[in-house]
DSSP file (Angstrom, degrees, kcal/mol; ACC not computed):
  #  RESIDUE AA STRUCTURE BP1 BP2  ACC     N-H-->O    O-->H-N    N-H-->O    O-->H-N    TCO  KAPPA ALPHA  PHI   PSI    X-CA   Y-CA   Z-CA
    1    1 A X              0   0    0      0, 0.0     0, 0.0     0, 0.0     0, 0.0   0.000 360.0 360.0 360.0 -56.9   41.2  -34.3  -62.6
    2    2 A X        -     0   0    0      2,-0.0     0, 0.0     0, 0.0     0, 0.0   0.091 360.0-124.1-107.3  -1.1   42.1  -32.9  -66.0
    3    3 A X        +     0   0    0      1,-0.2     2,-0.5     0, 0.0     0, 0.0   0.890  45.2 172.2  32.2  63.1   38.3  -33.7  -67.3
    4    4 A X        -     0   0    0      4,-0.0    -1,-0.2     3,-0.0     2,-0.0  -0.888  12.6-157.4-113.8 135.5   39.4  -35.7  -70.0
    5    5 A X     >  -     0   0    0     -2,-0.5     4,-2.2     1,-0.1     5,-0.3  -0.094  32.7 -86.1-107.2-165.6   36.6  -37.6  -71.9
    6    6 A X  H  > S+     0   0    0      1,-0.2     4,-2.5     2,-0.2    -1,-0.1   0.901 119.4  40.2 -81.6 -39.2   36.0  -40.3  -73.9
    7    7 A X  H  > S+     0   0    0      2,-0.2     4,-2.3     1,-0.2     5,-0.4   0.865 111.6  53.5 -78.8 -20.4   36.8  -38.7  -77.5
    8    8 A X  H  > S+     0   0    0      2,-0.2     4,-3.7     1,-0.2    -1,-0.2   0.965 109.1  52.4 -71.8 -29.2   39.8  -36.6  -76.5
    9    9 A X  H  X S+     0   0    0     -4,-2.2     4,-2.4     1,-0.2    -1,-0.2   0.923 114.4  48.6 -54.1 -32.4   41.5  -40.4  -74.9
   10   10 A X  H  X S+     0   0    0     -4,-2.5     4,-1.7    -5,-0.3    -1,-0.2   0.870 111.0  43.9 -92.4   2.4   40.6  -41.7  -78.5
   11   11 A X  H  X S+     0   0    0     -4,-2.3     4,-1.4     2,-0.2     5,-0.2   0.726 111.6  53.5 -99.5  -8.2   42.1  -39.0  -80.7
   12   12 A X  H  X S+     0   0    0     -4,-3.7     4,-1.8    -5,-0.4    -2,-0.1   0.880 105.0  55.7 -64.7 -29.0   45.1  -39.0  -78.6
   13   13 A X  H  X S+     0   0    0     -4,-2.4     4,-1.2    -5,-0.2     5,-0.3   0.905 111.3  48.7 -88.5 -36.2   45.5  -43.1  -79.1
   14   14 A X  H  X S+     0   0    0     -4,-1.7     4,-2.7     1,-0.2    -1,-0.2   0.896 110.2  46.3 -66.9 -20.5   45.5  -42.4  -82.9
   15   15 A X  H  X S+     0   0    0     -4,-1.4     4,-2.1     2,-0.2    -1,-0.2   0.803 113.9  48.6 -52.5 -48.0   47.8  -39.9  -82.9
   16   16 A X  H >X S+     0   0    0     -4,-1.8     4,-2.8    -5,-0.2     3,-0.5   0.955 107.5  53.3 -42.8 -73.0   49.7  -41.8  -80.8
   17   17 A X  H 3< S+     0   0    0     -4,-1.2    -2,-0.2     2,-0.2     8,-0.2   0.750 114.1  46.6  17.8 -71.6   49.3  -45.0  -83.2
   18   18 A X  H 3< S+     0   0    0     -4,-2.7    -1,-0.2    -5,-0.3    -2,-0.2   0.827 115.3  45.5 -78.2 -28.0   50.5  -42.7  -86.1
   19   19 A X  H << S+     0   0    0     -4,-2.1    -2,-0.2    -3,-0.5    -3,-0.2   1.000 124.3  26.6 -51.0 -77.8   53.7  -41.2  -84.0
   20   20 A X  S  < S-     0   0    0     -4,-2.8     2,-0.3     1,-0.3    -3,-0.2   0.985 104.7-126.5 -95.5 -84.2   55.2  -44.3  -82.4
   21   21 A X     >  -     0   0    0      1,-0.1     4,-2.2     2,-0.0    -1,-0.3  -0.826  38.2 -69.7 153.8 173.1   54.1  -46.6  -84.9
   22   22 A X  H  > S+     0   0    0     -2,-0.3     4,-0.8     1,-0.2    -1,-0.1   0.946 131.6  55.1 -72.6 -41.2   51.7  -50.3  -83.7
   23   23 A X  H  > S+     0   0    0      1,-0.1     4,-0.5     2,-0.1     3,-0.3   0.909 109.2  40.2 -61.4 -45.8   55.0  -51.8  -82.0
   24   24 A X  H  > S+     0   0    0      1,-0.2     4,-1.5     2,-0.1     5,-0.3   0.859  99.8  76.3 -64.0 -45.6   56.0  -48.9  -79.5
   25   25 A X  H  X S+     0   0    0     -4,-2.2     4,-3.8     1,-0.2     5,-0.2   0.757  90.3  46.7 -39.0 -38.4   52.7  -48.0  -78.4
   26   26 A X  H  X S+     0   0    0     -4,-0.8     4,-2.8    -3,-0.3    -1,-0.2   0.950 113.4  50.8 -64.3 -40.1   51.9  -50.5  -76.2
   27   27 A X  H  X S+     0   0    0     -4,-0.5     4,-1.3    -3,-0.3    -2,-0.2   0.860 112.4  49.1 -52.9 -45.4   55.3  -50.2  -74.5
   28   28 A X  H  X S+     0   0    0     -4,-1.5     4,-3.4     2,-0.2    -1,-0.2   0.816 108.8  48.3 -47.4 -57.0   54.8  -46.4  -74.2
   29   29 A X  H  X S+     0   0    0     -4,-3.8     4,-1.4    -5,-0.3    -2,-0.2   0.777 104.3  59.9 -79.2 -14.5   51.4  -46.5  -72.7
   30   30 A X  H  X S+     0   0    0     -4,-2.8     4,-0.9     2,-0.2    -2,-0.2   0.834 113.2  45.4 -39.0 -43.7   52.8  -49.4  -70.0
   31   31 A X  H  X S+     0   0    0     -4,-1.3     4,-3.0     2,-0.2    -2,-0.2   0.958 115.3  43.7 -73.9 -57.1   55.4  -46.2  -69.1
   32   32 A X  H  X S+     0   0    0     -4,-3.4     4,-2.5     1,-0.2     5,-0.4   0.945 116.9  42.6 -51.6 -43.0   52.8  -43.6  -69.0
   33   33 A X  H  X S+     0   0    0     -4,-1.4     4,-1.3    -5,-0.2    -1,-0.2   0.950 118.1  50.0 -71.4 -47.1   50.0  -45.7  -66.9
   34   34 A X  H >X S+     0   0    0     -4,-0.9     4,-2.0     2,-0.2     3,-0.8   0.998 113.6  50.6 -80.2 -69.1   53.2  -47.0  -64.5
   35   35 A X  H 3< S+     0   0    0     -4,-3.0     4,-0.3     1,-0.2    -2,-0.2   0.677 108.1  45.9  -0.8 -75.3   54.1  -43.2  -64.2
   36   36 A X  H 3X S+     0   0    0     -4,-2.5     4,-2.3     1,-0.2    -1,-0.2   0.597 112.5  50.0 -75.5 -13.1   50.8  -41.7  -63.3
   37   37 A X  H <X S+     0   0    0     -4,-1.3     4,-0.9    -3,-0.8    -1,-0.2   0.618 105.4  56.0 -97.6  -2.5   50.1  -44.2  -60.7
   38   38 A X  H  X S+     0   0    0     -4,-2.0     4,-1.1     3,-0.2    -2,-0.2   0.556 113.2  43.7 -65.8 -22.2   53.5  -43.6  -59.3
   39   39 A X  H  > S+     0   0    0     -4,-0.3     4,-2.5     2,-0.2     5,-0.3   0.761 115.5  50.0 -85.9 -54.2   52.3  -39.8  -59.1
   40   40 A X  H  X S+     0   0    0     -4,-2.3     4,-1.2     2,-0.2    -3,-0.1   0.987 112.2  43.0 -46.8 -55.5   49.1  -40.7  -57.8
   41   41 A X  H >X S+     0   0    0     -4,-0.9     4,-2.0     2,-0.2     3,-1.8   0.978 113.4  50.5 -56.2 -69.5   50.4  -42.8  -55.4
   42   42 A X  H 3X S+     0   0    0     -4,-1.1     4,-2.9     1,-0.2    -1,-0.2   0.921 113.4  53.8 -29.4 -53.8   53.4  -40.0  -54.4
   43   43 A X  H 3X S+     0   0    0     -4,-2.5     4,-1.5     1,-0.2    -1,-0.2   0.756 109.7  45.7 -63.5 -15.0   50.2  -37.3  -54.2
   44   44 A X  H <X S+     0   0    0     -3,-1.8     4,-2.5    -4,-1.2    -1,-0.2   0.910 113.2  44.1-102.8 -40.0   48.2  -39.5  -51.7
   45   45 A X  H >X S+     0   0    0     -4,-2.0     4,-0.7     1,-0.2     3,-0.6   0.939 116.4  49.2 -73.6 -49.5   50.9  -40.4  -49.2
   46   46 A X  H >X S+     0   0    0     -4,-2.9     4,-2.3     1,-0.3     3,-0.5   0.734 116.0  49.4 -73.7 -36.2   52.1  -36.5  -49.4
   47   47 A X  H 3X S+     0   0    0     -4,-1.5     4,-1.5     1,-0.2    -1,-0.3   0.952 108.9  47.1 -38.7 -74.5   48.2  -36.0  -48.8
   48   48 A X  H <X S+     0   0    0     -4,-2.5     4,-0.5    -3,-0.6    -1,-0.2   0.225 109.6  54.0 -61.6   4.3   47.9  -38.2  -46.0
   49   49 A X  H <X S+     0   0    0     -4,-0.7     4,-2.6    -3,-0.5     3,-0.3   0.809 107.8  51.6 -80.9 -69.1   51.1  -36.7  -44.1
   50   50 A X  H >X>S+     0   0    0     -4,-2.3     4,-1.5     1,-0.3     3,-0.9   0.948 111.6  45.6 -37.7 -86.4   49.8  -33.4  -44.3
   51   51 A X  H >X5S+     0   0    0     -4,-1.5     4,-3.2    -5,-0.4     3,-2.0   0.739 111.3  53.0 -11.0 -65.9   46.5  -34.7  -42.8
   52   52 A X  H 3X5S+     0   0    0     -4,-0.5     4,-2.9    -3,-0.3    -1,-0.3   0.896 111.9  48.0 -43.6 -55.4   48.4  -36.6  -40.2
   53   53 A X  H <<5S+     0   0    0     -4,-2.6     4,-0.3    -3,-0.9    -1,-0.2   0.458 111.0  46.4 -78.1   1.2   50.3  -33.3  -39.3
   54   54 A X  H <X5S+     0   0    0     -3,-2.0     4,-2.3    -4,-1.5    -1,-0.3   0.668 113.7  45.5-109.5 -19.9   47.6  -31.1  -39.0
   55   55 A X  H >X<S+     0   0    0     -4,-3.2     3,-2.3    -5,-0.5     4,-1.8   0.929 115.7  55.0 -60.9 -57.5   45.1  -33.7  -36.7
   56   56 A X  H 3X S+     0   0    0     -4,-2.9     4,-0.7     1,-0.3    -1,-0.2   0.730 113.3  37.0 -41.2 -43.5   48.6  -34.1  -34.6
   57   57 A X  H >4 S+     0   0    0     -4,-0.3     3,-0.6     2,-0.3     4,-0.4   0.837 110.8  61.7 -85.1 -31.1   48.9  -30.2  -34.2
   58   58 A X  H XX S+     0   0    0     -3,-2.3     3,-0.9    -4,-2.3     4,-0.8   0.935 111.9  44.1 -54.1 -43.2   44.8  -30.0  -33.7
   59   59 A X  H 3X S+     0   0    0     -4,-1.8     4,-0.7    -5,-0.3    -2,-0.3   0.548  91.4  74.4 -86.9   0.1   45.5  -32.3  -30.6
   60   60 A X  H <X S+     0   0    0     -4,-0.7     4,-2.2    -3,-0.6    -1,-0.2   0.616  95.9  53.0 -80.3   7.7   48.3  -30.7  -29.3
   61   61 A X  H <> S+     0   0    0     -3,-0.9     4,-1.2    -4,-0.4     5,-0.4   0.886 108.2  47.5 -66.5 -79.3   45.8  -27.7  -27.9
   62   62 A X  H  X S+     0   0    0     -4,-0.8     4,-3.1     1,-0.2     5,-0.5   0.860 109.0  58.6 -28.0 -46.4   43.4  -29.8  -26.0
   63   63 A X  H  X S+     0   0    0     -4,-0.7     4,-2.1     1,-0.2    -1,-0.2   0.966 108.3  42.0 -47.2 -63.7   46.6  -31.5  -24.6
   64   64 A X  H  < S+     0   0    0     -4,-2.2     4,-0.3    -3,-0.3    -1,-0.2   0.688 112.9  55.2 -75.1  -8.7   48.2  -28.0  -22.9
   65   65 A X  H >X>S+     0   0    0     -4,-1.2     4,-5.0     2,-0.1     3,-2.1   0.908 107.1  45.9 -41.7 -56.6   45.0  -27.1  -21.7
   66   66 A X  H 3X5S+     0   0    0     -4,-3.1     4,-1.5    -5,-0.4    -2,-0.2   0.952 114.5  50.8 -49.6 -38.2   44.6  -30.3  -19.9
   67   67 A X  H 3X5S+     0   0    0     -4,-2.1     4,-1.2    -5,-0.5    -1,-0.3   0.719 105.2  54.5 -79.7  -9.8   48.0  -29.9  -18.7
   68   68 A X  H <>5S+     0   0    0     -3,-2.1     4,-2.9    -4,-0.3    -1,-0.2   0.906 112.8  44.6 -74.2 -67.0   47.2  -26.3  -17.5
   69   69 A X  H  X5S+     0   0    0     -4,-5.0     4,-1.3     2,-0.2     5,-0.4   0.735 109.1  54.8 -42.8 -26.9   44.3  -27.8  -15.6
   70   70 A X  H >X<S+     0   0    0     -4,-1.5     4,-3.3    -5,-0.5     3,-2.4   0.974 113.9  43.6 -74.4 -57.0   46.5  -30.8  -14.2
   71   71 A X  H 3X S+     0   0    0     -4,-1.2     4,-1.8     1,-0.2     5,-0.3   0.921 110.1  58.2 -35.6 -70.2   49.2  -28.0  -12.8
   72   72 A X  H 3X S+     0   0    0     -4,-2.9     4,-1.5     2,-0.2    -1,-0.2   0.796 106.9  40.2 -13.8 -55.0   46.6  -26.1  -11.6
   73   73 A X  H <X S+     0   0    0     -3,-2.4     4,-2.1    -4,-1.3     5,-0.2   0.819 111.4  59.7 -88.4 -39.1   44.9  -28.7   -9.2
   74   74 A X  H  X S+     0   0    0     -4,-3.3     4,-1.5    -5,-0.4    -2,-0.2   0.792 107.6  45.7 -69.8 -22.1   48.4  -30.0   -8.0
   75   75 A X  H  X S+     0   0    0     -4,-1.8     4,-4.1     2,-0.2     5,-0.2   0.916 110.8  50.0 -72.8 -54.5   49.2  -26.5   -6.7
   76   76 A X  H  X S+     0   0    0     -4,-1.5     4,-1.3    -5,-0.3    -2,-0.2   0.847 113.1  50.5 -49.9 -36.0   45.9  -26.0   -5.0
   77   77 A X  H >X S+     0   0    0     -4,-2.1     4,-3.2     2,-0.2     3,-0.8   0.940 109.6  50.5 -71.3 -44.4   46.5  -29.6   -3.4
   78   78 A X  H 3X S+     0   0    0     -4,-1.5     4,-3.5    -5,-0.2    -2,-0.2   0.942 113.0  46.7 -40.7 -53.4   49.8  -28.5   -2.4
   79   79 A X  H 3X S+     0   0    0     -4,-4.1     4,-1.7     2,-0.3    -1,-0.2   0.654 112.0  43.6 -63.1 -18.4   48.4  -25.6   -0.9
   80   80 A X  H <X S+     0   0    0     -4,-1.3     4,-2.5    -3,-0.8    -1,-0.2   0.888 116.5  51.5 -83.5 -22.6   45.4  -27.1    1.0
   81   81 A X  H  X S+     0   0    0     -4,-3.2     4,-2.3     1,-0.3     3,-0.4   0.995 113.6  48.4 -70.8 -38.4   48.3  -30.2    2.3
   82   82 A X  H  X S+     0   0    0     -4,-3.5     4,-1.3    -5,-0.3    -1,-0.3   0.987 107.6  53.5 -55.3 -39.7   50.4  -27.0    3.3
   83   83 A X  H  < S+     0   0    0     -4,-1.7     3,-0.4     1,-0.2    -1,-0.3   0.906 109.3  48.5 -35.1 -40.6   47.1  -25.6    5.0
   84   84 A X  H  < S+     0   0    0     -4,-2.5    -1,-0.2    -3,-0.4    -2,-0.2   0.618 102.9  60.6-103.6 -12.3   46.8  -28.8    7.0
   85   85 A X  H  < S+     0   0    0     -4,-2.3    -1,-0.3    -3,-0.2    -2,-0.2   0.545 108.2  47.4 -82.7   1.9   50.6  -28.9    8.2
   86   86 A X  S  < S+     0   0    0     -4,-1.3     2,-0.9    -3,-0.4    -2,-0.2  -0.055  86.2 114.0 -71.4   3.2   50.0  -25.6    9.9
   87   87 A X        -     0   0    0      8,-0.1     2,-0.6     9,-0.1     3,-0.1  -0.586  43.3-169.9 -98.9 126.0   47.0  -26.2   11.6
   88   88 A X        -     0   0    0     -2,-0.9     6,-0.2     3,-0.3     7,-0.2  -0.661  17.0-151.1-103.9 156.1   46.9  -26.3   14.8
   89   89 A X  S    S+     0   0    0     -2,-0.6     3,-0.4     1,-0.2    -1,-0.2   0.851 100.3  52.6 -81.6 -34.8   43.4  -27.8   16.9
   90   90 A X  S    S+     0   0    0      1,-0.3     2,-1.3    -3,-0.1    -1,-0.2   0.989 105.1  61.0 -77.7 -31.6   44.2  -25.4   20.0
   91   91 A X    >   -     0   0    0      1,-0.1     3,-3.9     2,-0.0     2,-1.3  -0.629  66.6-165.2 -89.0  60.1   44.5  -22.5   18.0
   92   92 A X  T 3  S+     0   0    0     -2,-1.3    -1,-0.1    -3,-0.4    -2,-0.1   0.319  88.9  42.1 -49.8   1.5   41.5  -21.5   16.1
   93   93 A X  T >> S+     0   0    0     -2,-1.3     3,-1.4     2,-0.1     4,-0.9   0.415  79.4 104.2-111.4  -0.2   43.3  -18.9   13.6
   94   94 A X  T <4 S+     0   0    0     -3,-3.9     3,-0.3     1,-0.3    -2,-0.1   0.737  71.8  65.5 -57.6 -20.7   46.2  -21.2   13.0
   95   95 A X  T 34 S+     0   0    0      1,-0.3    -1,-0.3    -7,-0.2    -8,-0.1   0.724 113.8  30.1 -88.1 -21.9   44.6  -22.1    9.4
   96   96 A X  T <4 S+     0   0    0     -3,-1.4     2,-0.3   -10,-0.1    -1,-0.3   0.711  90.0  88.9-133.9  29.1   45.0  -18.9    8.4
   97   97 A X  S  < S-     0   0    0     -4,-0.9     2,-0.2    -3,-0.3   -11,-0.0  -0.704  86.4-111.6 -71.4 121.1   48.0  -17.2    9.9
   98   98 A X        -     0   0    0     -2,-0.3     2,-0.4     1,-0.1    -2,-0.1  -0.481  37.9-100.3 -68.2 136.6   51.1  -18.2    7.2
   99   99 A X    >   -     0   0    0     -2,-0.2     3,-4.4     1,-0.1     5,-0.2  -0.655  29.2-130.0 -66.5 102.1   53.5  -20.4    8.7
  100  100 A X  T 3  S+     0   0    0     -2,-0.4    -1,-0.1     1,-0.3    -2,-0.0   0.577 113.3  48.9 -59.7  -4.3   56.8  -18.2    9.9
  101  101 A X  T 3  S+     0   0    0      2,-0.0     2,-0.3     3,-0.0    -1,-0.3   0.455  90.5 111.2 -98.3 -21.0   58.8  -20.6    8.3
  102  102 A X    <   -     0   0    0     -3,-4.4    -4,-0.1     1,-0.1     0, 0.0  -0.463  49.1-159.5 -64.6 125.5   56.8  -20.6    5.0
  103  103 A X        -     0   0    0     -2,-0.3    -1,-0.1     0, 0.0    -3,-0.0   0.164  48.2-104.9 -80.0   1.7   58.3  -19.2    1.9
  104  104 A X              0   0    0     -5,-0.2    -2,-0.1     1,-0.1    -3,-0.0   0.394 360.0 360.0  82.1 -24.7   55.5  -18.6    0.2
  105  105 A X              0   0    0    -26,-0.0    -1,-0.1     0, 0.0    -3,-0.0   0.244 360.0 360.0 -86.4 360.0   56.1  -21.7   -2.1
């Protein structure tokens, strides 16, 4: 992440060493190491939310197509059951003469 390599970690722990003194250090680097893995840990769930909230929104297309389609076939079924309450067997144009009573709906 920061491309830090083996010598810069050891001239930072002498500096350190000579700052805080042999008694603080350890205590110090306990905070820092508990820190960044509390910031690691914060970046990955905020990572994996994001993630979550863009598949959720990638599937909500597919979804209102499909639902486009479902509406679709349920009108056309309406329309053929309306077909087949206006048909009459003596009347060989009754299937496609609109029903005087039909609204059109």
């Amino acid at each position: 992440m920061f491309d830090v390599g083996f010598a810069e970690i050891l001239l930072l722990s002498l500096v350190g060493l000579l700052v805080l003194g042999p008694e603080r250090l350890p205590r110090v680097a306990r905070t820092l190491g508990g820190l960044t893995r509390k910031a690691r840990s914060s970046w990955l769930n905020l990572k994996r939310s994001i993630d979550a909230e863009m598949r959720a929104e990638d599937l909500k297309e597919p979804l209102k197509h499909f639902e486009n389609e479902i509406k679709s076939t349920v009108d056309e079924v309406k329309s053929g059951v309306d077909s087949i309450r206006n048909f009459d067997p003596l009347d060989p144009d009754s299937a496609t003469k609109p029903d005087a009573t039909d609204d059109g709906n």
